[in-house]
C-alpha positions in Angstrom: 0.0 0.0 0.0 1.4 3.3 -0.8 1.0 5.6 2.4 1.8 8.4 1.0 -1.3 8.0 -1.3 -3.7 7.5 1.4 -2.7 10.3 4.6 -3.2 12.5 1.2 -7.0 11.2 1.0 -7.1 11.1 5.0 -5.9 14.7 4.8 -8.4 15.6 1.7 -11.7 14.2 3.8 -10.2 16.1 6.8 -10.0 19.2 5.0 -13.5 19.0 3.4 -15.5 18.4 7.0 -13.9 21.9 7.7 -14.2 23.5 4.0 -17.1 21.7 2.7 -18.8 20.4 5.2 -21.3 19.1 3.0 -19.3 17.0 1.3 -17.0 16.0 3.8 -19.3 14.2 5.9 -20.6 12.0 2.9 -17.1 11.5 1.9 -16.8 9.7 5.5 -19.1 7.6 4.5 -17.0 5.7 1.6 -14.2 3.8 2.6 -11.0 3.8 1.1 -9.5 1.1 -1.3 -6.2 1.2 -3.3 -6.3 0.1 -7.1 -3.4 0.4 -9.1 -5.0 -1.2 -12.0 -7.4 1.6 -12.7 -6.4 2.8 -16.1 -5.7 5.7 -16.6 -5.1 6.3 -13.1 -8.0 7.9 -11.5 -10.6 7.8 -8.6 -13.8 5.5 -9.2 -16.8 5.0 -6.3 -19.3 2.3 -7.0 -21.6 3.7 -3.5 -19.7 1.9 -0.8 -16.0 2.8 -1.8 -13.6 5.1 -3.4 -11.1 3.2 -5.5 -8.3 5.1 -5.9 -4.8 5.1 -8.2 -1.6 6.3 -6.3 -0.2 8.2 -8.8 -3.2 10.0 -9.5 -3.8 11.0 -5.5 0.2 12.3 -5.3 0.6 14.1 -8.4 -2.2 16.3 -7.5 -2.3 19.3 -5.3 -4.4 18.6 -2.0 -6.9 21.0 -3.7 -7.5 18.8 -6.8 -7.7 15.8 -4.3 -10.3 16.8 -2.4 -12.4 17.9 -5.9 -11.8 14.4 -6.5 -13.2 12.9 -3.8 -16.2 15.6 -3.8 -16.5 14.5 -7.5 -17.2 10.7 -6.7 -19.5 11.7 -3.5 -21.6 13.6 -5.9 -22.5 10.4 -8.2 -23.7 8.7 -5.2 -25.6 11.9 -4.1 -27.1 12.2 -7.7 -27.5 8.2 -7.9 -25.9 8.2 -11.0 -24.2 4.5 -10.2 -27.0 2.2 -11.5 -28.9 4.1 -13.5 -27.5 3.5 -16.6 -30.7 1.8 -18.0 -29.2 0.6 -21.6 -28.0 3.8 -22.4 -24.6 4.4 -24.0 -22.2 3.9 -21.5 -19.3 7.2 -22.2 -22.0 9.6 -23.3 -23.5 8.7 -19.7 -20.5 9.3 -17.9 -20.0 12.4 -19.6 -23.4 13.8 -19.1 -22.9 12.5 -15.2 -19.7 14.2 -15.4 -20.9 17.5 -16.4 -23.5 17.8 -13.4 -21.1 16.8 -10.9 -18.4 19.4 -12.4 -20.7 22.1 -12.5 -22.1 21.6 -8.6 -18.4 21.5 -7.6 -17.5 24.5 -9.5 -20.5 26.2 -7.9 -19.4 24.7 -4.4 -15.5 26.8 -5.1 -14.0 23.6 -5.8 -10.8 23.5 -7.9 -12.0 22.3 -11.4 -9.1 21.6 -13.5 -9.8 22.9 -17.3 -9.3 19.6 -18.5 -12.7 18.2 -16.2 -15.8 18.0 -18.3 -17.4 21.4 -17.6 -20.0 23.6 -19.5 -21.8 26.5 -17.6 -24.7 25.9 -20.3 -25.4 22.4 -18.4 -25.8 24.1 -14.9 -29.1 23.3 -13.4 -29.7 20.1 -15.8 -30.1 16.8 -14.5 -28.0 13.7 -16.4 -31.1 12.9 -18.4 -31.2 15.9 -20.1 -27.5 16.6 -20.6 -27.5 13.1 -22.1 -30.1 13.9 -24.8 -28.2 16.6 -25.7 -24.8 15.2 -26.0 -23.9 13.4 -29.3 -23.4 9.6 -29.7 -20.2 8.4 -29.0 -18.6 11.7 -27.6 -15.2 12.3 -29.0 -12.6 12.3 -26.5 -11.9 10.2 -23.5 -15.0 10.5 -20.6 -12.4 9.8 -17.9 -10.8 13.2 -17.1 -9.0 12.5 -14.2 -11.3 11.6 -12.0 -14.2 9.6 -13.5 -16.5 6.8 -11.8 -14.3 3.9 -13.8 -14.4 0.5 -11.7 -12.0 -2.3 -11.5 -13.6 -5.2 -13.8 -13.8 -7.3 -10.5 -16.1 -4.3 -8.9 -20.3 -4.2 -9.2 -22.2 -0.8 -8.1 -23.6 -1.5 -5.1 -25.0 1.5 -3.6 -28.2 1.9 -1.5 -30.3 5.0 -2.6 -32.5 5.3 -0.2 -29.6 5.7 3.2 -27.6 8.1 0.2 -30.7 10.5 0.2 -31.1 10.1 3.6 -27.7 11.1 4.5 -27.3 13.6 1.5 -31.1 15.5 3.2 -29.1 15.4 6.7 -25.6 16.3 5.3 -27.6 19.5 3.7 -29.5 20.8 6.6 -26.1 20.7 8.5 -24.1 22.4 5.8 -27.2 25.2 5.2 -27.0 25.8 9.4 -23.4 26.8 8.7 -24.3 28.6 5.7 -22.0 26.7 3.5 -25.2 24.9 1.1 -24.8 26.3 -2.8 -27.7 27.0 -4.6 -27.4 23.9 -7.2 -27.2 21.3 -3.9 -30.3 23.4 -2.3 -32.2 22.6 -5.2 -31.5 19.1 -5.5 -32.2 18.8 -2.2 -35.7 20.5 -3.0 -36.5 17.8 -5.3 -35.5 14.8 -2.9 -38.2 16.8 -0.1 -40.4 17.1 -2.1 -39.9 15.0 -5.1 -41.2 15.8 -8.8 -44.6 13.7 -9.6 -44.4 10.8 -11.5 -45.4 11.2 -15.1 -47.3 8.0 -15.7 -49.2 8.7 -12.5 -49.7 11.7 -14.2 -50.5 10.5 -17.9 -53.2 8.3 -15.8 -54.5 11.1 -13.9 -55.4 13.4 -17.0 -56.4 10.8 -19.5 -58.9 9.4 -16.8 -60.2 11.8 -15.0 -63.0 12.9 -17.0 -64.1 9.3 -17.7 -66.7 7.2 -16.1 -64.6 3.9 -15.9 -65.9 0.6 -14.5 -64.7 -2.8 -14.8 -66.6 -5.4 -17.0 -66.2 -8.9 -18.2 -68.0 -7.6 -21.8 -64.4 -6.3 -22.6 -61.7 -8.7 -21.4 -58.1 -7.2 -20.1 -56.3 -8.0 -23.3 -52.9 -7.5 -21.4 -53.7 -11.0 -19.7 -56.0 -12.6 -21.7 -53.4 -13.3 -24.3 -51.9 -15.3 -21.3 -55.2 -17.1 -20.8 -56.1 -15.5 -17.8 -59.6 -13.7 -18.1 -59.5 -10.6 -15.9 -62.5 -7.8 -16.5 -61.2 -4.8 -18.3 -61.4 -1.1 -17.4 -63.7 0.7 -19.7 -64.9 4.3 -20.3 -68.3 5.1 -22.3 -66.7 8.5 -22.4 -62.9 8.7 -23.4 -63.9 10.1 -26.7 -61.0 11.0 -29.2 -57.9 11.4 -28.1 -54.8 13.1 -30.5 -51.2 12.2 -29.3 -48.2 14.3 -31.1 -45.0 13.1 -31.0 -41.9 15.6 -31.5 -40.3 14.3 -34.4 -37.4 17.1 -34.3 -34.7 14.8 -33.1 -35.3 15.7 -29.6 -36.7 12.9 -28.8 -34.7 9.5 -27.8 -36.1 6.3 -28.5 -36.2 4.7 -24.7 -38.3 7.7 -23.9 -40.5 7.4 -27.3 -40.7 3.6 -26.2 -41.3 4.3 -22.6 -44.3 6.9 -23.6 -46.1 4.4 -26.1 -46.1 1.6 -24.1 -47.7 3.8 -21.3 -50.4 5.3 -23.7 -51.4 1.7 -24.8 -51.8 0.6 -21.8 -54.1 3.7 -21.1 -56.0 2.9 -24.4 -56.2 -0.7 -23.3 -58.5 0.2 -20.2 -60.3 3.6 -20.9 -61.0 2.8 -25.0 -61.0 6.0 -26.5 -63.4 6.1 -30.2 -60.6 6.9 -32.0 -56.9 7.5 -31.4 -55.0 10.0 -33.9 -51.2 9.9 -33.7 -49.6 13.2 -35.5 -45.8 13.4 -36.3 -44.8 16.7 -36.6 -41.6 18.6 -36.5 -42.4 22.2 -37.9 -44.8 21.2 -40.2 -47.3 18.0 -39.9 -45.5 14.8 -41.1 -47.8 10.9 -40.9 -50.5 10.8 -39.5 -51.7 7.9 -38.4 -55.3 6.7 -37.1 -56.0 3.8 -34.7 -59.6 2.8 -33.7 -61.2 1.3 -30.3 -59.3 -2.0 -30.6 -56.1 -1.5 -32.9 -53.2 -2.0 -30.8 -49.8 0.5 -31.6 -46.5 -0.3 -30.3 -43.3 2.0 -31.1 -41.4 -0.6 -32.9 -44.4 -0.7 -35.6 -44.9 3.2 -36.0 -42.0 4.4 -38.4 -40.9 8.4 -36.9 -39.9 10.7 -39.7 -39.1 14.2 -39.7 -35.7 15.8 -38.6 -36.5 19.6 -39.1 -37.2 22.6 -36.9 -39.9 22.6 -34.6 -43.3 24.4 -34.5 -46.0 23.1 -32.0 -48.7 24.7 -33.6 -49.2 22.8 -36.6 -51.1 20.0 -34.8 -53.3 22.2 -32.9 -54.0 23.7 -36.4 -54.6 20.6 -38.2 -57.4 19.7 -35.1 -59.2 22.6 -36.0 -59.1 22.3 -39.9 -60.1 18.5 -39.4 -63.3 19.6 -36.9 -61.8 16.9 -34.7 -62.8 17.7 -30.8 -60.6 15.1 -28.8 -61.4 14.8 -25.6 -57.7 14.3 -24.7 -54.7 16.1 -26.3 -50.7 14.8 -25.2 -48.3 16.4 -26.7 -44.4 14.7 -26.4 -41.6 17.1 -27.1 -38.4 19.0 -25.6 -40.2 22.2 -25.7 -38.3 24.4 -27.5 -40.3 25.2 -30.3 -43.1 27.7 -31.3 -46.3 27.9 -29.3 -49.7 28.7 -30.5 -50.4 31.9 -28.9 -53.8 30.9 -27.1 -54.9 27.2 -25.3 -57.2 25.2 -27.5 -60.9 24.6 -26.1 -59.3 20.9 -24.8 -57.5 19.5 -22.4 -53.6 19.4 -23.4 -50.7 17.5 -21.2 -47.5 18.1 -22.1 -44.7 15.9 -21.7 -41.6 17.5 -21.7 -38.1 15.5 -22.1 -36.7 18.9 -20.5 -37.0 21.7 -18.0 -39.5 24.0 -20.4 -42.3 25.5 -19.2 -45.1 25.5 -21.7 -47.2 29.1 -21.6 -50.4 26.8 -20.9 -51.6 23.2 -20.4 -50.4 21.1 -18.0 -47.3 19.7 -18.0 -44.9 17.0 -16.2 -41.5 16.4 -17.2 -40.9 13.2 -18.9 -37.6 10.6 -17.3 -37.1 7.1 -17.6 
């Protein structure tokens, strides 16, 4: 074991209980492990432990240290360990990467100019950087610091004692008014966390409907299992209309994620008709589904690629006399908006932090 390396860590976590209180008493909460293997050399946490090269921890100043340290606390404070889900594995460190950076650089930590760092991410979570950032990233994701594990190493981090500790390690850190902005908010959201959006989705598409259960239309989700359940019905869903962005903003586990939701909704409450609009700024396929057609994303082809101008649909609505009883509408939000609400009900569901100028909205994660 190099001891040299570790009374430099020792001294770093010491430091940060003083300096950063915030993250210095999370940092006491991962232990210490030596890896010489990690390559380049670098720091790595997988929730338990901070894996650490040698060379990395005593060519840097003390200052750099303790960012690094900070650094790998804040991916088990954002729960970015885990939470991968499929996507692609640099462009998720990098997005990761950027949220940490800009916290710490917001905190007054030394963050080196070679660090992944952008002062247009600030106040975005992962998911949105990520949607942003383009495939395959050019460059190398670990800057000195990333969350690389030894091959031998599985994340194993427990969310729930992380938010725990990261609500008790704030209120201390605000009480010695030492709490940045960016941490306050995230904070915010782990009090009083942001609704679901299929509970949501639910919510709107239902809550003008009379529903009931009945054995006259059978839960298809089960009885293709050969299990006969009563299905949930609605003699007043009506028409719905469901736009899809088809700008480019849109990733496919989110467009996936959404359709599978909706058809489950059209499975229960049975809407007349179901119009699905593709538009990016004009109206591209359009595409009608009645009572009992079933749509899945992998059998809906998305085309478009353009700018984007949400009031198209809204226009085409009108010109069609349809009157939907529902209106979703799946996008990033930058766009044009129509200057006034339609006479219906319209849900939003934004892939980013946009605000629509009316409707309801809920911001869209998976």
């Amino acid at each position: 074991m190099n001891e040299e390396a570790r009374t430099k860590l020792i001294r770093a976590r010491i430091a940060m209980i003083v300096k950063q209180p915030f993250f210095g008493t999370l940092a006491l909460r991962l232990m210490l492990m030596e890896n010489a293997a990690l390559n380049p050399p670098t720091l790595a946490v997988d929730g338990k432990t901070i894996f650490y090269h040698p060379d990395w921890v005593n060519n840097n100043d003390l200052d750099v240290v303790m960012a690094g340290v900070a650094h790998e606390v804040g991916h088990c404070v954002f729960q970015h360990i885990g939470r991968r889900n499929g996507r692609e594995p640099k462009r998720w460190n990098y997005a990761n990467d950027y949220v940490v950076n800009g916290v710490l650089k917001d905190s007054g930590f030394t963050v080196l100019p070679t660090w992944l760092y952008s002062a247009a991410f600030n106040g975005m979570s992962s998911d949105e950087i990520y949607e942003l950032l383009p495939p395959n990233p050019p460059g190398s994701s670990f800057d000195g610091h990333a969350e690389q594990l030894p091959a031998d190493v599985d994340p194993a981090i427990n969310a729930d004692d992380w938010q725990i500790a990261t609500v008790q390690a704030a209120n201390a850190a605000k009480a010695a008014g030492s709490l940045p902005g960016s941490l306050q908010r995230f904070v915010d959201q782990i009090v009083s966390p942001k609704p679901d959006w299929r509970a949501v989705l639910r919510r709107f598409m239902s809550e003008d409907s009379r529903e009931d259960y009945s054995y006259a239309r059978l839960n298809r989700k089960y009885a293709s299992l050969g299990i006969y359940l009563p299905g949930l019905y609605s003699e007043s869903m009506g028409l719905l209309v469901i736009t899809v962005d088809t700008s480019g903003s849109i990733s496919k586990p989110i467009f996936d994620a959404f359709m599978a939701e909706v058809d489950e909704l059209r499975n229960q409450l049975q809407p007349t008709m179901t119009h699905l609009v593709q538009c990016d700024a004009e109206i591209g396929e359009v595409n009608e589904f009645e009572m009992d057609d079933e749509f899945q994303s992998k059998d809906i082809k998305i085309t478009g690629g353009g700018g984007t101008d949400f009031r198209p649909p809204f226009q085409w609505v009108e010109k069609e006399g349809i009157e939907p009883k529902v209106f979703l509408y799946l996008t990033d939000g930058y766009g044009s908006f129509p200057k006034q609400p339609p006479p219906y009900p319209v849900l939003w569901l934004m892939t980013t932090s946009v605000v629509p100028p009316w409707g309801e909205h809920v911001k869209i994660e998976v």
